[in-house]
N, C-alpha and C positions, 0 to 999 in steps of 0.2 A: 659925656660918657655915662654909662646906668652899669651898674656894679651889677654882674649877673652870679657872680660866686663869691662868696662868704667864708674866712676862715679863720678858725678859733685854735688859737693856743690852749692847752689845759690846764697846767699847774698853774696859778694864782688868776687863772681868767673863768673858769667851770668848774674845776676842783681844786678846793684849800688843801694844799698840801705844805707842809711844817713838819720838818724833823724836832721840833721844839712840845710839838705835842705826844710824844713818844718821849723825851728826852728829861721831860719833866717827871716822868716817874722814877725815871733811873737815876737825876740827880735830887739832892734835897738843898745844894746851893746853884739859886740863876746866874751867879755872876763862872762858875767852876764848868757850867751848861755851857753857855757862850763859849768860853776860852775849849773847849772840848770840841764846839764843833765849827770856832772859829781854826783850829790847827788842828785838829786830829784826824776829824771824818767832815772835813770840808766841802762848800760845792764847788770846788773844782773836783776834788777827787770821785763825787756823785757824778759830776759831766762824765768821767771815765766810762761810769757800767751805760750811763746816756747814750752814749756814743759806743756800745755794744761791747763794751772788756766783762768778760761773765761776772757776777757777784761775788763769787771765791773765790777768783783769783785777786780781784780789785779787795776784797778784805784781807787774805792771806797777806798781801804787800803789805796792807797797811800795817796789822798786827806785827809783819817782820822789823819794821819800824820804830812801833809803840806797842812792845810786848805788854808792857804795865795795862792797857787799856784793853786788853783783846776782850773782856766779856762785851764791854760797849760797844767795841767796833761791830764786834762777831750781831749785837743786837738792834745795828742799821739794817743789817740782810732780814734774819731771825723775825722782826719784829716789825717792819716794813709798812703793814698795813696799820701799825698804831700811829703813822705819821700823817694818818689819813684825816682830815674836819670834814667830812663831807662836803654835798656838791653847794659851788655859789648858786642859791637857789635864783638871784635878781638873772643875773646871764643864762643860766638854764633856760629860763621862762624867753628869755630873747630869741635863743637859739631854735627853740621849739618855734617859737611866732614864725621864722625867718622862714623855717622851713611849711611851714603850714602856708605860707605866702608862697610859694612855691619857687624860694631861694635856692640853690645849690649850696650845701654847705660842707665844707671840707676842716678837717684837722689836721695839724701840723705842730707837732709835739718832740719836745726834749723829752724821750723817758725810758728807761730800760726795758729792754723785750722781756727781761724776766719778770719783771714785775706789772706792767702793763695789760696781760689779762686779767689779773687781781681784777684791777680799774673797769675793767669793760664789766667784769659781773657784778660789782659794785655800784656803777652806774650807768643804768640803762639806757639814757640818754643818748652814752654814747653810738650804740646801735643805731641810731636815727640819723646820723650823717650818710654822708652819700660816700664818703672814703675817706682813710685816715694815713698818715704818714709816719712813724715812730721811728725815731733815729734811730734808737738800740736795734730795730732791725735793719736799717739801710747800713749803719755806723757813721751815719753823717749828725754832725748838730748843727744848731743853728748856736751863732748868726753867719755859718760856712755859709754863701750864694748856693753852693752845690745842691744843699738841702732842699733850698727855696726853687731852682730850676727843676730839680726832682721832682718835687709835685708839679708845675708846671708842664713837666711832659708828658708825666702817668695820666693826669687828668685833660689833657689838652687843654690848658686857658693860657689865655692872656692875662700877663700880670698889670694891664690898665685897666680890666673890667674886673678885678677880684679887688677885694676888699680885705686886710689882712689884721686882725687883731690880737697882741699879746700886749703882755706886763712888764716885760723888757725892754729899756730903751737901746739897745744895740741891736735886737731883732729888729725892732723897728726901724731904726736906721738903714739896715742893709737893705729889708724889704723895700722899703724908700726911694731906693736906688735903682733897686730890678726894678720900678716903675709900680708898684704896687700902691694900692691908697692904704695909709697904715693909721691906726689907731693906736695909741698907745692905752691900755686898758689901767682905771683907775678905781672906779667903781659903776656897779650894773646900773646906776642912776647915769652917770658920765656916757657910758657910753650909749646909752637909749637915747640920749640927746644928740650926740656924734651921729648915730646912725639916724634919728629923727631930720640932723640938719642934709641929712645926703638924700634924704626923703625914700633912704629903704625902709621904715617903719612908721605909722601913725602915735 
């Protein structure tokens, strides 16, 4: 089998995304950071606006909850793009090769519809895919199958000739299953060897 579509997760595979880097302004203790957005503004509760619950509503709850905390909460929405490190420049440079090679390359992302143009004019990159899937607009996440058959139909592939790369080991899992080749993404050195040994790249 010759992998003829390629697809990239974003958050921790093309862009470094960390509420930790926003969060370190608002706190002056790491250990009080942690425990804040190990219980307060958690990612699960991020999977919520992922998975399409608007931003004000997903903070109003919370704030109903942890009144005490409502400037911070209210400064996940507010403040959003300071959670941003810019792009992994090693994987960028891959994804540009792949497609310069004349790979299909497709996106398939956890992230909120409200925030997600931020991303696109932030990184131009992303404009260079051949089509992207965002849950916050379907309201599906991954590691749902749903999500992962969703692209599968929009784009018409087969999940034995796609090649399927994130930083989660549950996506990868399920992807695994639907018959996809899965990559679990470690670093842009790892997987330029991954994809070297499948001989999509020189």
């Amino acid at each position: 089998m010759s992998a003829k579509t390629i697809i990239f997760d974003f958050g921790g595979v093309l862009i470094d995304w960390n509420p930790r880097y926003l969060y370190k302004k608002i706190f002056d203790d790491a250990e009080k950071m942690e425990w804040f957005l190990a219980n307060i503004c958690t990612m699960e509760w991020n999977l919520s606006m992922d998975a399409g619950k608007p931003f004000k509503q997903g903070v109003n709850e919370r704030i109903a909850i942890h009144p005490e905390w409502k400037p911070q909460i209210e400064a996940f929405h507010h403040r959003w793009p300071e959670m941003l490190g810019g792009s992994i420049a090693g994987s960028v440079e891959i994804l540009e090769k792949l497609i310069c090679n004349g790979y299909k390359v497709l996106g398939l992302t956890n992230w909120s519809a409200e925030t997600f143009p931020v991303a696109r004019q932030l990184f131009p990159f992303l404009n260079y895919l051949h089509g992207i899937v965002v849950s916050g607009e379907e309201k599906l996440v991954k590691p749902d199958p749903e999500i992962f058959n969703l692209l599968l139909q929009r784009y018409s592939l087969d999940a034995e000739q796609c090649i399927f790369i994130d930083d989660n080991p549950e996506n990868i899992a399920v992807a695994s299953k639907l018959g996809f080749d899965s990559i679990l993404f470690t670093t842009p050195e790892n997987l330029a060897h991954d994809l070297l040994l499948r001989g999509i790249i020189q």
